[in-house]
N, CA, C and O atoms as a GROMACS GRO file, in nm:
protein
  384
    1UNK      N    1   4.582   3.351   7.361
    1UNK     CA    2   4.461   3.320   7.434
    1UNK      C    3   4.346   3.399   7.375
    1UNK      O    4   4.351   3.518   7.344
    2UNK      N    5   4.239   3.318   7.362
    2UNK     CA    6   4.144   3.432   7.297
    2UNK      C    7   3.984   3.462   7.417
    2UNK      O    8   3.895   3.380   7.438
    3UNK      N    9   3.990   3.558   7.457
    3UNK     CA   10   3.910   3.570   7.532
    3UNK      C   11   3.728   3.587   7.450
    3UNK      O   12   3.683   3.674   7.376
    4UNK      N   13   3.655   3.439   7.518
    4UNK     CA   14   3.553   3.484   7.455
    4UNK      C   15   3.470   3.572   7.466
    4UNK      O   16   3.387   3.579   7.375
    5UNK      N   17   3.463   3.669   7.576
    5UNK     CA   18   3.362   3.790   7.572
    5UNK      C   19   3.427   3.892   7.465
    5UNK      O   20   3.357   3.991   7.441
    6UNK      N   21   3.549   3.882   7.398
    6UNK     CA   22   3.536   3.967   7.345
    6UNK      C   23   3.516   3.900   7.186
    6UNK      O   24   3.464   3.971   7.099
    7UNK      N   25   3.553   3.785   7.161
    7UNK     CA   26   3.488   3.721   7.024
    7UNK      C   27   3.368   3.703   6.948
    7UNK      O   28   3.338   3.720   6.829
    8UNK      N   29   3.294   3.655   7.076
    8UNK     CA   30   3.149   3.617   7.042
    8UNK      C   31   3.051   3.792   7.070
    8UNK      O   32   2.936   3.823   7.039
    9UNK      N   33   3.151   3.862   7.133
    9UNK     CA   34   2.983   3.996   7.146
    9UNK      C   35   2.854   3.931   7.272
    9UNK      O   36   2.733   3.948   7.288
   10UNK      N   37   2.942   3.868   7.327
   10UNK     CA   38   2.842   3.837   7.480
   10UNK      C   39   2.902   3.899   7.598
   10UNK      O   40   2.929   3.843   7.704
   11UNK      N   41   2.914   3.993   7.574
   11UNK     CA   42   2.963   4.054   7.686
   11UNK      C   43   2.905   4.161   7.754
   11UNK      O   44   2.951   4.275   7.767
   12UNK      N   45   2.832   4.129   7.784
   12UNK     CA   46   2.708   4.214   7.864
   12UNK      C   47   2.706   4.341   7.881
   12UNK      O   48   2.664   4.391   7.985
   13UNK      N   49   2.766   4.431   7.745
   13UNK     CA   50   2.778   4.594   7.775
   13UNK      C   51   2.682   4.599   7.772
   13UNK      O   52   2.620   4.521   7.700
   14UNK      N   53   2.607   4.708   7.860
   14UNK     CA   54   2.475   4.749   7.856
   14UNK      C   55   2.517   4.946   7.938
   14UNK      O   56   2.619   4.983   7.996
   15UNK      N   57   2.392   5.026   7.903
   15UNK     CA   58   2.397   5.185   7.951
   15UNK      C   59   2.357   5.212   8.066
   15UNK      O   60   2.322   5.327   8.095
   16UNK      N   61   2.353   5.071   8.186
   16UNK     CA   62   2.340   5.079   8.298
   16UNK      C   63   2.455   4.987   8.394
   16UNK      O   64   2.447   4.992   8.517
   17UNK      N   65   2.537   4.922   8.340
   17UNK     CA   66   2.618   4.834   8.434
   17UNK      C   67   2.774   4.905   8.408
   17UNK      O   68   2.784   5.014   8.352
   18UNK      N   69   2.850   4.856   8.437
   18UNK     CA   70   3.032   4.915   8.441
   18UNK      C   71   3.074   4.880   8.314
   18UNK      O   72   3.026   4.770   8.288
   19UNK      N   73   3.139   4.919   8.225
   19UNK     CA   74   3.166   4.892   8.134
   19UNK      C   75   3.257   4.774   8.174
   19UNK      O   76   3.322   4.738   8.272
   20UNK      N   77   3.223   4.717   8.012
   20UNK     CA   78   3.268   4.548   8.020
   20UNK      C   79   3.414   4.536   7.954
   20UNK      O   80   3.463   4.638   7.905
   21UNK      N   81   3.472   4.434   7.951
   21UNK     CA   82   3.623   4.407   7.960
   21UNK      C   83   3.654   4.479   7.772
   21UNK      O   84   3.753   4.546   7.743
   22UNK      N   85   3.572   4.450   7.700
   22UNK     CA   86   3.591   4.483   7.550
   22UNK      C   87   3.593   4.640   7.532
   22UNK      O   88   3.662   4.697   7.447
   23UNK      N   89   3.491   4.717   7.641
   23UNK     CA   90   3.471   4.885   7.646
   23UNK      C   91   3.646   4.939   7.658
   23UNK      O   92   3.684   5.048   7.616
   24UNK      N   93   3.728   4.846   7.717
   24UNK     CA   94   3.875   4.902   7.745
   24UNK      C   95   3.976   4.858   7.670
   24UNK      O   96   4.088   4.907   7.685
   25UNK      N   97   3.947   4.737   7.557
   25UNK     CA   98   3.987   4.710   7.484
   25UNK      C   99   4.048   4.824   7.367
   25UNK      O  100   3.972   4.906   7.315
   26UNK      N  101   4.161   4.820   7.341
   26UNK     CA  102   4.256   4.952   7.229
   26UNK      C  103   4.318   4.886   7.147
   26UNK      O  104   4.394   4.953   7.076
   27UNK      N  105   4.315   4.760   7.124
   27UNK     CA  106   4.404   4.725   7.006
   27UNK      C  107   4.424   4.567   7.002
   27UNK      O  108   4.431   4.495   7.102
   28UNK      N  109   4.431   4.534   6.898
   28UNK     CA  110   4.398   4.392   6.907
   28UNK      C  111   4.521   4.294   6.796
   28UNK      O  112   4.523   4.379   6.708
   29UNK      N  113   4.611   4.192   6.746
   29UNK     CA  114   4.670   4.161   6.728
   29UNK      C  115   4.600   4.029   6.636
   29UNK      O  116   4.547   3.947   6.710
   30UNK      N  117   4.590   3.993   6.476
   30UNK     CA  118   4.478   3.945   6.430
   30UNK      C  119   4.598   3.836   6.338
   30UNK      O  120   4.696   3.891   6.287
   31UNK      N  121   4.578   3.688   6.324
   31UNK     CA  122   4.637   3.622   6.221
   31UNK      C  123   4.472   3.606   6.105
   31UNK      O  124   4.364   3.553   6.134
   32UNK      N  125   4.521   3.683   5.961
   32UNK     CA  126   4.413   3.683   5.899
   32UNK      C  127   4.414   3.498   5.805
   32UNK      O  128   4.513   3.425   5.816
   33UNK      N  129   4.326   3.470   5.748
   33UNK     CA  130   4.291   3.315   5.679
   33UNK      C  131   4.372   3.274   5.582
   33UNK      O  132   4.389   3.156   5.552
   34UNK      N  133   4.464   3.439   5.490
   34UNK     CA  134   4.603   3.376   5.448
   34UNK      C  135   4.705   3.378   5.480
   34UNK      O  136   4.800   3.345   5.409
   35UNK      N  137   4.712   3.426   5.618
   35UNK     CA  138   4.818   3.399   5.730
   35UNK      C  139   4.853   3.519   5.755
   35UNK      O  140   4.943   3.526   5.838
   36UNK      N  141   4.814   3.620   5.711
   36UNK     CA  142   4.887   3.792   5.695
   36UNK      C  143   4.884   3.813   5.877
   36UNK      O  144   4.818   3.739   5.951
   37UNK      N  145   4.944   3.895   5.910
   37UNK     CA  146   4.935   3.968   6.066
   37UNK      C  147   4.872   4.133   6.045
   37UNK      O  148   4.905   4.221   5.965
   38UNK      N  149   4.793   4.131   6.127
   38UNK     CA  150   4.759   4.258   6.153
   38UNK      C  151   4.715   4.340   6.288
   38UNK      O  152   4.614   4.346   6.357
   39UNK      N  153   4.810   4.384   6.289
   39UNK     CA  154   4.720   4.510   6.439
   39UNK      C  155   4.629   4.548   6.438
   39UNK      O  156   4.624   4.597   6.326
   40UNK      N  157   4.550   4.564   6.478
   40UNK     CA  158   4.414   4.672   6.458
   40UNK      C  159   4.392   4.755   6.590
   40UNK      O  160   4.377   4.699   6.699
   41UNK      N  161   4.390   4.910   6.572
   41UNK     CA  162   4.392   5.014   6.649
   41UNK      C  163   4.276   5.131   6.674
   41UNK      O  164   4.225   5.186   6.772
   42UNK      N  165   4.267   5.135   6.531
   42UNK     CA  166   4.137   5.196   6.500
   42UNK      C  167   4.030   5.170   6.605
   42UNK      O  168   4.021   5.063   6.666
   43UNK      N  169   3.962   5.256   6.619
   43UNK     CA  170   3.842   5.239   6.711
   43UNK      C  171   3.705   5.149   6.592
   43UNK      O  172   3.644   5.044   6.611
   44UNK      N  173   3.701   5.228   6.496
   44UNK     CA  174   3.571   5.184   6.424
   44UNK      C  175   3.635   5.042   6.334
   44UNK      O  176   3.549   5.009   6.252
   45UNK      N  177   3.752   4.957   6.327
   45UNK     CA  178   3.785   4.900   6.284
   45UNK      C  179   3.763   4.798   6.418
   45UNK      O  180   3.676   4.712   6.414
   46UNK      N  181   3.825   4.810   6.503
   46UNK     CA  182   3.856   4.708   6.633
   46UNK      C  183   3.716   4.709   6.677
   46UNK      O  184   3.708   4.616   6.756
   47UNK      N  185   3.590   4.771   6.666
   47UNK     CA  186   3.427   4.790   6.708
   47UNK      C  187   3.455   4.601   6.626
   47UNK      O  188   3.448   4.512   6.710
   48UNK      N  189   3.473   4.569   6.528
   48UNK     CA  190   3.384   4.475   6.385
   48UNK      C  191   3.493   4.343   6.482
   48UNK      O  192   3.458   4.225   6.484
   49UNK      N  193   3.588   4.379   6.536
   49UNK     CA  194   3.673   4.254   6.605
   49UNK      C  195   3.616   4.215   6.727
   49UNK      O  196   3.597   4.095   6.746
   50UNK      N  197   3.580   4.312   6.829
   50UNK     CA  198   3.515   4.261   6.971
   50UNK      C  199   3.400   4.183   6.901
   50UNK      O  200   3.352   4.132   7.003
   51UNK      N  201   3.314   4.133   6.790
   51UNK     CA  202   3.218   4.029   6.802
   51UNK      C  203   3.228   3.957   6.686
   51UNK      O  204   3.126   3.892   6.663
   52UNK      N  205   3.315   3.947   6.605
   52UNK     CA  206   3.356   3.895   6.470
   52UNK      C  207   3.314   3.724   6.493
   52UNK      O  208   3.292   3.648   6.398
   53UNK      N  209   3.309   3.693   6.604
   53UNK     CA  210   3.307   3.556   6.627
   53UNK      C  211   3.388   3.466   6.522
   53UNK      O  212   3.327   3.379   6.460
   54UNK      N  213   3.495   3.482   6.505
   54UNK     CA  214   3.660   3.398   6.442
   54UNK      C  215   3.631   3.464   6.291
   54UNK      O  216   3.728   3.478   6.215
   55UNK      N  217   3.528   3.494   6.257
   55UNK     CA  218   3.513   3.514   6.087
   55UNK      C  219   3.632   3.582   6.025
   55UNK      O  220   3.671   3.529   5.921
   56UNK      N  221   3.707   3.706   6.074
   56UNK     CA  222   3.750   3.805   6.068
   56UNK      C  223   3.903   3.741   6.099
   56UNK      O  224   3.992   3.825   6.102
   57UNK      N  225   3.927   3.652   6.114
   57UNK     CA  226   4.073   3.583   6.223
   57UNK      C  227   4.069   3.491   6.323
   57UNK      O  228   3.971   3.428   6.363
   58UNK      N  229   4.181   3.488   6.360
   58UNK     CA  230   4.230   3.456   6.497
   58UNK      C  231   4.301   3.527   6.559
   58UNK      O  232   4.422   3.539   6.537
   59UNK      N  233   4.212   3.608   6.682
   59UNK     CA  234   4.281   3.692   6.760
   59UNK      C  235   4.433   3.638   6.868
   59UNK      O  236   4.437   3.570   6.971
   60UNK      N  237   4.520   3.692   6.805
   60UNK     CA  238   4.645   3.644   6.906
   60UNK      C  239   4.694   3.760   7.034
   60UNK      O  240   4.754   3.729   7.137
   61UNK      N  241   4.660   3.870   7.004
   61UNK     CA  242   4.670   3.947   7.136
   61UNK      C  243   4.592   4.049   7.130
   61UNK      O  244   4.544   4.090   7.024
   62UNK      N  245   4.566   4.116   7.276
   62UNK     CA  246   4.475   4.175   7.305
   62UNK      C  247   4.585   4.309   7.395
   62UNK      O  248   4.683   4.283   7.464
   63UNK      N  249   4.536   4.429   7.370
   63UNK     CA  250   4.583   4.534   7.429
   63UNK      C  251   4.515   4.585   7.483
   63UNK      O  252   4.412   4.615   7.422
   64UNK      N  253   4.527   4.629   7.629
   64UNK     CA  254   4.429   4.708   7.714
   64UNK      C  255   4.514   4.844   7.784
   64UNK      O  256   4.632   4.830   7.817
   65UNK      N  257   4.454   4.955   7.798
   65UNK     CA  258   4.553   5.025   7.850
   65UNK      C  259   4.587   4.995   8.005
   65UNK      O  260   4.534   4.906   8.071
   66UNK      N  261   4.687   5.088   8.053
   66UNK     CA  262   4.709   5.036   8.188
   66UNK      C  263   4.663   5.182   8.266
   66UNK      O  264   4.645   5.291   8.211
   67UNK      N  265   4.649   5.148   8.418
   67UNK     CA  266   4.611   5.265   8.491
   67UNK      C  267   4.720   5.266   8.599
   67UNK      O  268   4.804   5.177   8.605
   68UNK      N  269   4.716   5.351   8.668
   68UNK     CA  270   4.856   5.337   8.798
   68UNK      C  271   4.760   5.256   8.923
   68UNK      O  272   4.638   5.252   8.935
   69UNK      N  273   4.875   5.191   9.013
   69UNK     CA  274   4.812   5.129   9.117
   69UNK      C  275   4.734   5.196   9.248
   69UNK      O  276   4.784   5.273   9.329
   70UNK      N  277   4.614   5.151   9.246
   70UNK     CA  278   4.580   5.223   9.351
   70UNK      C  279   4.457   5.106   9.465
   70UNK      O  280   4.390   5.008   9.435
   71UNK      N  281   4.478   5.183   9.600
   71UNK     CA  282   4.434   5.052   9.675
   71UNK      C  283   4.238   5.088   9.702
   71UNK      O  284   4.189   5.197   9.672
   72UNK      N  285   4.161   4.979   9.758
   72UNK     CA  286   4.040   5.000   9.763
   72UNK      C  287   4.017   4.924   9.868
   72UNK      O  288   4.086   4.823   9.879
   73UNK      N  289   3.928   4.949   9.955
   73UNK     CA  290   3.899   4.878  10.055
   73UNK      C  291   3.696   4.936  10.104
   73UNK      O  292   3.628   5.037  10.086
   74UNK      N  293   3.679   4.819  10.157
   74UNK     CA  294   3.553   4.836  10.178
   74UNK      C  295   3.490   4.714  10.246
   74UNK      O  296   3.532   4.603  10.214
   75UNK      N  297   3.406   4.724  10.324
   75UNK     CA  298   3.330   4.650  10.424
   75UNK      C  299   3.209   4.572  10.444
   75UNK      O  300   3.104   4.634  10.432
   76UNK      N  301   3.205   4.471  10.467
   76UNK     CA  302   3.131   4.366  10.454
   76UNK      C  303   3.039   4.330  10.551
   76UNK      O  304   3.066   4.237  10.626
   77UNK      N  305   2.930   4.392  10.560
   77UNK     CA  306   2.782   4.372  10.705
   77UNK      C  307   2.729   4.230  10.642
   77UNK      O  308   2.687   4.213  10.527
   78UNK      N  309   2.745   4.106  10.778
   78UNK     CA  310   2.613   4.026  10.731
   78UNK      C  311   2.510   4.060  10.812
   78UNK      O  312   2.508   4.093  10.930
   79UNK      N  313   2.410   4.047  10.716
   79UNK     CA  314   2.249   4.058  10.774
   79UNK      C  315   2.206   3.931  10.761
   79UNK      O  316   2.262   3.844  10.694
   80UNK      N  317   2.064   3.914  10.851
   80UNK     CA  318   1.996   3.818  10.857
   80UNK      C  319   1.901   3.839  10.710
   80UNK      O  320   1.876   3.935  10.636
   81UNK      N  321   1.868   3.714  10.712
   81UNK     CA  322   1.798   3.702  10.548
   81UNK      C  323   1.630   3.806  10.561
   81UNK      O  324   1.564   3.850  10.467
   82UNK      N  325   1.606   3.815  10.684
   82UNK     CA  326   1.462   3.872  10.716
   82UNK      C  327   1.479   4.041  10.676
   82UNK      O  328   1.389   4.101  10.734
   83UNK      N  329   1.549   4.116  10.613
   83UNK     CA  330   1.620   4.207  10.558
   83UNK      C  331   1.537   4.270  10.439
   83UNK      O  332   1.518   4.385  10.398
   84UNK      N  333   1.481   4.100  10.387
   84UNK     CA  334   1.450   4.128  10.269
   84UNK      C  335   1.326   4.159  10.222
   84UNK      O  336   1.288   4.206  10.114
   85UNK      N  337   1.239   4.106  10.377
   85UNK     CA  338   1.089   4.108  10.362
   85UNK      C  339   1.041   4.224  10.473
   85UNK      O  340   0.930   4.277  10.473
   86UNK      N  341   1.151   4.252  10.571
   86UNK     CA  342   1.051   4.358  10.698
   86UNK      C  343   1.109   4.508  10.617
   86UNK      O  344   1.145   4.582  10.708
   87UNK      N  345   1.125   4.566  10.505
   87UNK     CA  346   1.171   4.704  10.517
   87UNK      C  347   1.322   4.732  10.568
   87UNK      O  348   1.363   4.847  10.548
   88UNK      N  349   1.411   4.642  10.632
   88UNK     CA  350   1.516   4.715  10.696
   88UNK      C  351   1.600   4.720  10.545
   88UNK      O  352   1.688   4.806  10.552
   89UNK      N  353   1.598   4.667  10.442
   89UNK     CA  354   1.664   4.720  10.339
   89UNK      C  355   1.686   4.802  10.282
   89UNK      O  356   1.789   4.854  10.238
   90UNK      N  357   1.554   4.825  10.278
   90UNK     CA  358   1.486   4.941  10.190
   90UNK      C  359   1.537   5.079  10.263
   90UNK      O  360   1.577   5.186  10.217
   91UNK      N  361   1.520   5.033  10.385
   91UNK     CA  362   1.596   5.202  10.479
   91UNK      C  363   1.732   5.159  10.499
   91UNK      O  364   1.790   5.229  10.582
   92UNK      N  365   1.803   5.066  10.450
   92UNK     CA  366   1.978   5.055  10.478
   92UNK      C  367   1.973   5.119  10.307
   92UNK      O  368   2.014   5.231  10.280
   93UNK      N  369   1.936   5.059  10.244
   93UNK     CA  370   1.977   5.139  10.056
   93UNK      C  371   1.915   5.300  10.072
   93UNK      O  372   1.967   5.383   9.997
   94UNK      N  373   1.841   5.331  10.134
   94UNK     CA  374   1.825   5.496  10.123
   94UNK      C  375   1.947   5.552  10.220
   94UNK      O  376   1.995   5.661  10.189
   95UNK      N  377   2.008   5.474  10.351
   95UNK     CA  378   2.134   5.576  10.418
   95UNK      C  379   2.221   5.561  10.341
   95UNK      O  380   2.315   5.639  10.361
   96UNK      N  381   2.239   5.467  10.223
   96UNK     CA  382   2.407   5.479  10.177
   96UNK      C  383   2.419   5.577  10.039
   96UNK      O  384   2.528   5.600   9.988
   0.00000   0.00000   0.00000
């Protein structure tokens, strides 16, 4: 399967949002154009694969590390849409 955010380099890393699915990316699994196989592990090698857009191969697997399971929970207020124009936002985003 080849995931395109990490082929094409559209994957919206930016130095203000969560890092994106390619930031966790460790290793990548490559059929090269004369058929050779290659891993790629390297950090500054696997950088030129997250946006190669196919030039470089055909990516056949993707390695991500794993983390242990853990649970998350969190809560859901609806507000009325008038939230957005009287100020009550603006003082609900300064209590949290």
């Amino acid at each position: 399967m080849k995931l395109a955010s990490e082929h094409s380099g559209a994957h919206g890393s930016s130095l203000n949002h969560v890092p994106s699915l390619s930031d966790n990316l460790v290793g990548v699994r490559v059929v090269q154009a004369d058929g050779t196989l290659r891993n790629i592990t390297d950090e500054a090698t696997l950088r030129h694969y997250k946006v190669n857009l196919g030039t470089l191969g055909v990516i056949t697997h993707f390695t991500f590390p794993v983390v242990p399971l853990f649970k998350v929970q969190w809560t859901t207020t609806p507000y009325d849409e008038s939230v957005l124009t009287n100020g009550t936002l603006l003082d609900l985003a300064k209590t949290k």
